[in-house]
N, C-alpha and C positions, 0 to 999 in steps of 0.2 A: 504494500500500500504506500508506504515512503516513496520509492521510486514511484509511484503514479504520477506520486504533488511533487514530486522533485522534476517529472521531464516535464507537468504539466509549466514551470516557472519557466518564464524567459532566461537566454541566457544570457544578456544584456544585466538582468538584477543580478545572475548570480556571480556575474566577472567582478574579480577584480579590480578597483581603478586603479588607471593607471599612473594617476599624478602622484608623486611623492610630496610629503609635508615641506609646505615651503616655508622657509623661516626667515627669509633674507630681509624681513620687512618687520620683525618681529618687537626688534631694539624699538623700530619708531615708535611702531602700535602702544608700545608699554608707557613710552613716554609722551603719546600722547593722551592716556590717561592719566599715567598717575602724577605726570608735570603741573598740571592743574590742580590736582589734588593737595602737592609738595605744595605747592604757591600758598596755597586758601590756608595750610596748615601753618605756615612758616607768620602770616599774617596776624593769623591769632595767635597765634604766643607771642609775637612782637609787640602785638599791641597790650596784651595783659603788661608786657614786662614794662611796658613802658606806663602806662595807667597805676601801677603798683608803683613807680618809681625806684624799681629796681634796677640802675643803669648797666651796671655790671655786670650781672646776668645779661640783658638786655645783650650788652656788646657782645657778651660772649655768645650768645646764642646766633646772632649773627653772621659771627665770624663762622661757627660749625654750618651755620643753612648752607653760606656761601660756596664752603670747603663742599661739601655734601650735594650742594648744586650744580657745582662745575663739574664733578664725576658723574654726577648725572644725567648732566645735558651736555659733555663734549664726548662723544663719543671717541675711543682709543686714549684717552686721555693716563690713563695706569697703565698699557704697552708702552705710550711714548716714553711717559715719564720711566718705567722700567728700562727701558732701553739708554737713555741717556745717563741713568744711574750707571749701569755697567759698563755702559763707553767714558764714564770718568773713573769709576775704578780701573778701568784697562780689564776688562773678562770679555773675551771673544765670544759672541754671539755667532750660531752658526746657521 
């Protein structure tokens, strides 16, 4: 009986597709959500810090969005900077 409903299915349904998972766009997609997301966050805490009139935190918290922003949103930015690390220590990259 299986085989009945098995040759009655197309065999278009039952293939394979063919595309493999494509990820080359994957980086953007992510940072086009959660970029915004990062932003709205980074906002409200700036603003408590600064409404509380805790300066110091405040800068501090700044200085990490910023640090945290740039890895973020430069992409290759930890290879480059890896790479340049090792070409002043003198370690051959291969």
């Amino acid at each position: 009986m299986l085989h009945h409903i098995m040759a009655s299915i197309p065999h278009e349904v039952l293939a394979a597709p063919n595309d493999d998972l494509k990820t080359d766009q994957l980086a953007d997609w992510l940072r086009g959500i959660f970029g915004p997301l990062f932003l709205v966050i980074v906002s409200i805490v700036a603003i408590f810090f600064l409404f509380t009139r805790e300066i110091t935190r405040f800068v501090q918290f700044i200085l990490l969005a910023v640090g945290i922003g740039v890895v973020f949103y430069v992409p290759n930015i930890i290879e480059t900077t890896a790479k340049a690390i090792a070409k002043a220590l003198g370690v051959e990259l291969s």
